[in-house]
C-alpha positions, 0 to 999 in steps of 0.5 A, a space after each residue: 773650568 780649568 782656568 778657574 782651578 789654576 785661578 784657585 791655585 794661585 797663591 794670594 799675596 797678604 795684605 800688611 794692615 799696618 800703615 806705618 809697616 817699614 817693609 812697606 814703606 821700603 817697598 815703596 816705587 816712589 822715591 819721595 813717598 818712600 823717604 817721607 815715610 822712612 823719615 816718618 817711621 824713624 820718628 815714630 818707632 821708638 815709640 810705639 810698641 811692635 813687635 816687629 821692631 826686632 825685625 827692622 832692626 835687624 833688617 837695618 843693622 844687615 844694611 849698615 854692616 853691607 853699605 856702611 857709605 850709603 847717605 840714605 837713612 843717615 840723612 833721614 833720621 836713623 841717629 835719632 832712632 836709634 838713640 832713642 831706642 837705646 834710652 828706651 831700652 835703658 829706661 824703660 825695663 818692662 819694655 826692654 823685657 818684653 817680647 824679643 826687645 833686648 836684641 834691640 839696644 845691641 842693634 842700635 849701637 851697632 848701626 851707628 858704629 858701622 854707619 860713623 866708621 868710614 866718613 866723617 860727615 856721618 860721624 858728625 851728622 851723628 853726634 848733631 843727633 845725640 848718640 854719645 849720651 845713650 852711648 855712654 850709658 852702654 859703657 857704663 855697663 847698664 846692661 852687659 858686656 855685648 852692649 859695651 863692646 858696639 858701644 865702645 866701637 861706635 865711640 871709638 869711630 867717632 873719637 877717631 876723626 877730628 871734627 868728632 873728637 872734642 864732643 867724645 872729649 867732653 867725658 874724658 876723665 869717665 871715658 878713659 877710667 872706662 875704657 881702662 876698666 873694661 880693657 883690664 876686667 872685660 876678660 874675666 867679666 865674659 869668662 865669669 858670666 860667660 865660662 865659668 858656671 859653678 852650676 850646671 844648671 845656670 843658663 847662658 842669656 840667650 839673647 846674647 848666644 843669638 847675638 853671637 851665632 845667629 843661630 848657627 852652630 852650637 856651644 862650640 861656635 859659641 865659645 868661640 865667637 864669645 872669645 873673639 868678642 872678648 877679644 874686639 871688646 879689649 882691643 876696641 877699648 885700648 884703641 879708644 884709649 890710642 885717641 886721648 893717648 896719641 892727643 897728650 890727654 889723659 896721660 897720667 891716668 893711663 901711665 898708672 904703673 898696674 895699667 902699663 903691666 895690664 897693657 903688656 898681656 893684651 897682645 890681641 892673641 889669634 882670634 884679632 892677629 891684626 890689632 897692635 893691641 896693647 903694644 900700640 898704646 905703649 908705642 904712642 905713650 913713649 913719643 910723649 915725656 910722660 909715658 916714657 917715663 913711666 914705661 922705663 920705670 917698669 921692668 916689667 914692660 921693659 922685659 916685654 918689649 925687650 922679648 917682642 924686639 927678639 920675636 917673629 911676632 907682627 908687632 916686633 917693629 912696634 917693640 924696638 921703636 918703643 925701645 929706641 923712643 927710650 933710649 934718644 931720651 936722656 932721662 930714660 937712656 941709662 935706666 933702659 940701656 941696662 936691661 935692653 942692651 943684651 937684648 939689642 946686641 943680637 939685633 945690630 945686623 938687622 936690614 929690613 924690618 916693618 918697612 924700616 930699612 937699616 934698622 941694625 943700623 939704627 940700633 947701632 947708633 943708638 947704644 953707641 952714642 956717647 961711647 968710648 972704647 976705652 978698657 982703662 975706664 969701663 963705660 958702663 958700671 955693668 960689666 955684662 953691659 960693657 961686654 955687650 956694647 964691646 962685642 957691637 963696637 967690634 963688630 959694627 966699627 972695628 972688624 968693619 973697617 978691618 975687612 975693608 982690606 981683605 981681597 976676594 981670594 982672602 974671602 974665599 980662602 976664608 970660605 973654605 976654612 970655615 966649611 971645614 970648622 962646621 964640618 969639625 963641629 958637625 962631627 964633634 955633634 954627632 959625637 956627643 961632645 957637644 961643648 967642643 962642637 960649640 968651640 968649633 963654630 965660635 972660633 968659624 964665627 971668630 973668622 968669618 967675614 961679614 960680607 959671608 951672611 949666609 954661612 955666618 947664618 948657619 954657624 949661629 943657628 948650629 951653635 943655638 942647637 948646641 946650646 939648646 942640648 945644654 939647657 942654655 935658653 938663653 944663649 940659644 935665644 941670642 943666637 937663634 936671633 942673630 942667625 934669624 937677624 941675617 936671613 933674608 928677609 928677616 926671621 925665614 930660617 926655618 931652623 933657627 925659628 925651630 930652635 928658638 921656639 923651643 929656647 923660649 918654651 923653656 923659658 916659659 915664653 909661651 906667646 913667643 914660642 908660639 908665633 916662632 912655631 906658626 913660622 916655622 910651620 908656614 915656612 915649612 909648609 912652604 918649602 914643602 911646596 917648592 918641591 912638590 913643584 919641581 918634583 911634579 908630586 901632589 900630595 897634601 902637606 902635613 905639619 911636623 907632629 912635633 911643632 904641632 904638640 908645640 902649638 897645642 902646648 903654647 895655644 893652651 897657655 896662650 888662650 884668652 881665658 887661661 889667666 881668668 880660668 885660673 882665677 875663677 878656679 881659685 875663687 878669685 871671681 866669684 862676683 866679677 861685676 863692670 856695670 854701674 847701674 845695669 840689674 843683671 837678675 832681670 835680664 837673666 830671667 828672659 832666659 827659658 831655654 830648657 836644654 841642660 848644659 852639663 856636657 859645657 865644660 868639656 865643650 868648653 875645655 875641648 874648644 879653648 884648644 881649637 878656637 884660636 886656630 879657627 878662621 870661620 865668622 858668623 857675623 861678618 863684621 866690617 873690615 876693622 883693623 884687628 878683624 882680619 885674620 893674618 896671613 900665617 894664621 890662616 895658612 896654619 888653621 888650614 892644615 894643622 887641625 888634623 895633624 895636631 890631633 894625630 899627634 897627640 897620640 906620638 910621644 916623639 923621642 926628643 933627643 933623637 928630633 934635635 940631633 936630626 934638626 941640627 945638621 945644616 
């Protein structure tokens, strides 16, 4: 009796009716019934209506994303199914509509991107099977944005190899104007349908909400992640671009004056640290004659890179590469000397940078070519170009070759000369007679040996502190960059980083300031620790309140959406449409979720503040070159959120933190 109870408890296993069940066939101990029947479904999926086909999708996009190297279901058929579906799912809109069938087409495209992403004999398998028209179909918008950006990716894995090229190729002329359009709108598109909801009633779509949390968290990781798919989606289709650009094809259409300045706001921001972005493209524009001079006839792409070759941003290399591109040229050397020059001069003194070695070196040579000293006949018709092209000479040839001469005891004697002068201007500080104290470190600087780098360093990044008291951005920038120049390795001087974050704060640089300020955060942070380690003390690192109020200040004016916010709020975006052939109003009514959302905009606003210091994901996508997080992010977002919420509530007294920060 008891046996027949347990018998009774046991759970029954049900029994799938369905003969062609993928789970099943999957299920399968038999290798060659299971590829036979996996071969079969493929075939037959994308035309039979089940409501299971969300879930197998599903199930194959989690495989792709996990082993994108597995042979198995690309050898099997998988690039047909899913370029099928992705037709179907254009075609036939009743169907796409139906049940939960407009997740499906996203999956699609998302398989294919990630199976195309690292070996070539995939992405060829794919394009033998047809996926590039029902790719091209996503492009052109003919349903969102969220489609266009997997879309685009799997184009841009499969424009990435040589053998696949030519059949991405083939639409060149659509492909690029594409891919330009959705680079320079897909910002404004997502903040329009997706942030800037005049109605409070009007629903986000749902679909792409469950796309992009996959239903953890709510409107806050929402927001966030809707941001950093904005984000791929710019730097996916810029990378596309990279493919025809780095081939010579297409250049004209790239080289468009207003595309170059639209090239020049996508840095990639927080939310995609590893992606060159827009600076990329321009550095592989200027090895070609065509994109050298286009990018020299645009001031403001010159100005540009002439901040990004003075910043501690990643891609600092990128902008002095691109500059000295232009200046080997001879038919853009004079038109960028004129404006590159002062930028350069505080970078002449520069030993590693980007894995380069004697990049000051380099820059030297570059604008010393063709130079004369000579005073009777200006070289230059710019005097504060001359100026600047004298100080180099002087400083790399001339006082070079006159310290070759000096003996050690003369070295240290002049060590001791100058401790005293920072010392004299240090008191002269303190005092308040701030343009005397500029006198004393210009006549230590006038006097000090090169070899000396270090005190060279600090009276540099004193006098920046000086001329940041008297409202000199400029000059603060100049010598913040050459005190950072001559640390080791470049850009560590804590101080000057400081020093100079406020410099460009003032001159309304906000991502400049921003990246100085995440430096001067980690460098501070680190220091912290090599004490904590000698004292013995553990206790947890807090970030200074001021360059946290800094990086609230500079997250704001940086965030992704900040242009379209202004835009959408002047009426400028009132209908923002990229599709071509796509009927909005039918996917919108899928949308019956009943939750109001009158508290979004406050999410929204309190989010933007906090969405780019955030490292957490989802939908963990593969290791894509702008998906890792960087390093000096990720050390940031660790400590500074409580810290930067504290300190919105201290008003800290300004004159008092930079005469604290200025002795060294």
């Amino acid at each position: 009796m008891d046996t027949n109870k347990k018998k009774a408890n046991l759970p029954i296993e049900e029994t799938c009716s369905n003969p062609s069940c993928f789970f099943c066939i999957m299920k399968e101990p038999d290798s060659l019934l299971r590829k036979a029947g996996i071969i079969k479904c493929f075939k037959e999926m994308p035309a039979r209506d089940d409501q299971e086909h969300v879930l197998v999708l599903s199930g194959l996009w989690n495989i792709a994303m996990t082993q994108p190297n597995d042979p198995e279901f690309p050898s099997l058929g998988i690039f047909e199914c899913m370029s099928s579906f992705i037709y179907r799912g254009i075609n036939d809109r009743d169907w796409l509509l139906r049940d939960q069938n407009i997740y499906i087409p996203y999956y699609a495209a998302h398989v294919i991107g990630s199976y195309t992403m690292n070996r070539v004999e995939f992405a060829e398998k794919a394009v033998d099977s047809g996926v590039i028209p029902p790719l091209m179909e996503l492009l052109r918008g003919k349903i969102s944005w969220v489609e266009q950006r997997v879309a685009i990716r799997a184009l841009g894995h499969l424009a990435s190899y040589e053998k696949t090229f030519d059949s991405v190729a083939e639409h060149e002329t659509e492909v690029v104007d594409l891919a330009m359009n959705i680079a320079s709108t897909c910002v404004d598109v997502v903040y329009a349908e997706f942030f800037g909801e005049k109605e409070k009633k009007k629903k986000r779509l749902k679909y792409q909400c469950d796309l992009l949390t996959r239903g953890v968290g709510g409107i806050e990781m929402e927001n966030r992640k809707a941001e950093e798919w904005a984000s791929q989606l710019q730097c996916w289709s810029i990378y596309l671009l990279n493919c025809f650009a780095s081939k010579g094809l297409s250049l004209n259409l790239i080289c468009k004056q207003d595309f170059l300045k639209d090239l020049c706001e996508m840095w990639g921001g927080l939310m995609n640290q590893s992606s060159p972005c827009g600076i990329g493209l321009i550095r592989i524009l200027c090895y070609s004659k065509t994109g050298r001079r286009s990018v020299s006839q645009s001031k403001h792409v010159l100005e540009t890179l002439c901040n990004l070759s003075r910043s501690s941003d990643d891609w600092q290399y990128m902008g002095i590469d691109c500059i000295l591109l232009l200046l080997k040229d001879p038919d853009t050397r004079f038109k960028v000397m004129e404006f590159s020059t002062l930028f350069l001069v505080d970078l002449v003194e520069t030993r590693k940078l980007g894995g380069r070695t004697n990049v000051g070196e380099t820059l030297t040579k570059a604008l010393l070519l063709n130079y004369k000293p000579n005073k009777s006949i200006p070289f230059y018709r710019n005097s504060v170009v001359e100026s600047a092209l004298n100080f180099i000479w002087d400083l790399k040839v001339q006082r070079r070759n006159r310290e070759r001469k000096i003996s050690e005891e003369e070295v240290e004697e002049r060590r001791v000369l100058i401790n005293l002068l920072k010392q004299e201007g240090n008191e002269k500080f303190w005092s308040g007679e701030v343009e005397e104290a500029v006198l004393k470190y210009t006549e230590g600087l006038s006097l000090c040996p090169l070899k000396l780098r270090k005190e060279r360093l600090v009276l540099y990044s004193n006098r920046a502190q000086c001329y940041l008291l008297l409202k000199n951005a400029e000059a603060a920038i100049s010598d913040s960059t050459r005190a950072l120049s001559l640390s080791n390795p470049i850009n560590s001087h804590n101080k000057s980083l400081w020093r100079r974050s406020q410099a460009y704060d003032m001159k309304g640089l906000a991502k400049e300031s921003l990246m100085d300020c995440l430096m001067f955060v980690n460098g501070f942070i680190t220091s912290k620790k090599k004490k904590k380690k000698k004292k013995m003390k553990m206790k947890q690192d807090k970030v200074p309140y001021y360059a946290a109020r800094m990086i609230s200040k500079q997250v704001n004016a940086t965030w992704l959406f900040a242009k379209a916010e202004i835009k959408y709020s002047n009426g400028e975006m009132e209908q923002v449409h990229e599709t071509d052939g796509g009927d909005d109003k039918d996917i919108k009514n899928i949308d019956d979720d009943d939750d109001d959302d009158d508290g979004g905009r406050d999410m929204m606003v309190q989010q933007k503040k906090i969405s780019n210091m955030s490292g957490l994901s989802t939908i963990i996508e593969e290791q894509e070159p702008w998906s890792r997080i960087n390093k000096k992010t990720t050390k940031l977002e660790r400590r500074t959120s409580n810290s930067r919420r504290k300190s919105l509530m201290v008003r800290p007294r300004q004159s008092k933190t930079q005469l604290k920060d200025s002795n060294c």
